[in-house]
N, C-alpha and C positions, 0 to 999 in steps of 0.2 A: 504494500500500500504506500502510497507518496507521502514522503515525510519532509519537513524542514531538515533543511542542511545540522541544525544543531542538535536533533537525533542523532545522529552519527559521531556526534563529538570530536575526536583528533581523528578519529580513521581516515582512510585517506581510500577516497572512490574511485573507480574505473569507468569511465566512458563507455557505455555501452549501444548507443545511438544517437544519429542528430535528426530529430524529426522535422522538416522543412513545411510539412503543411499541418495545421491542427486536424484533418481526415487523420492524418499519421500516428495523432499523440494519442487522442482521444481512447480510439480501441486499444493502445500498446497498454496505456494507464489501466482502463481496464482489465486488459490480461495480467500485469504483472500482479495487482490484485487479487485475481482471481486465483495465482499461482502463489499466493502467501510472500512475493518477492518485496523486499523493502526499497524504495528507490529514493530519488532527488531529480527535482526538474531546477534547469537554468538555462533560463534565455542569456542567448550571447549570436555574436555574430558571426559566422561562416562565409568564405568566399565560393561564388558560385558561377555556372555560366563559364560555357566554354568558349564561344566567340566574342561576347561581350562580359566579360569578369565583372562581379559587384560584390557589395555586400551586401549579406541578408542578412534576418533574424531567424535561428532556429529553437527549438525546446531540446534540448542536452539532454539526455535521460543517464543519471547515474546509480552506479552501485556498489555494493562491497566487496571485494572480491573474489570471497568466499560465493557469492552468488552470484558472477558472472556469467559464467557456464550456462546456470537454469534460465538466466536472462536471453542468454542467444540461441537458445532451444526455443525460447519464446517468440522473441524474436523471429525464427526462423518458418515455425507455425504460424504466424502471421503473415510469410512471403515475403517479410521486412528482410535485410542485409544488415546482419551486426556492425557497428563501426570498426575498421583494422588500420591498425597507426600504420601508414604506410611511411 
């Protein structure tokens, strides 16, 4: 379920998705939910746009790292593409 960044305390979260449209976040918030997974949304901005580069605003969806895994199983049920630091 989506908790405030201060839930977490010092832990330190893994990136586990940048959702670009709220269609994206909405369902994901619901699934991680539905799957007991604890998370953190932060909007920040992403560069996007491959002929014309900009910046956008996306919903960051993080997690612990212990539950990263169950998140991109989530993730992946959904047809969503986990984030990978490239």
């Amino acid at each position: 379920m989506r908790q405030e960044p201060e839930f977490f305390g010092e832990a330190e979260l893994d990136l586990v998705y940048i959702a670009k449209k709220l269609r994206e976040a909405l369902p994901l918030e619901e699934a991680f939910g539905a799957h007991g997974i604890d998370y953190a949304i932060e909007l920040d901005t992403y560069s996007g746009g491959l002929i014309f580069r900009a910046e956008r605003t996306g919903a960051f969806f993080y997690v612990l790292p212990e539950k990263v895994e169950a998140a991109k199983e989530v993730l992946r049920g959904l047809g969503l593409k986990p984030y990978e630091i490239v």
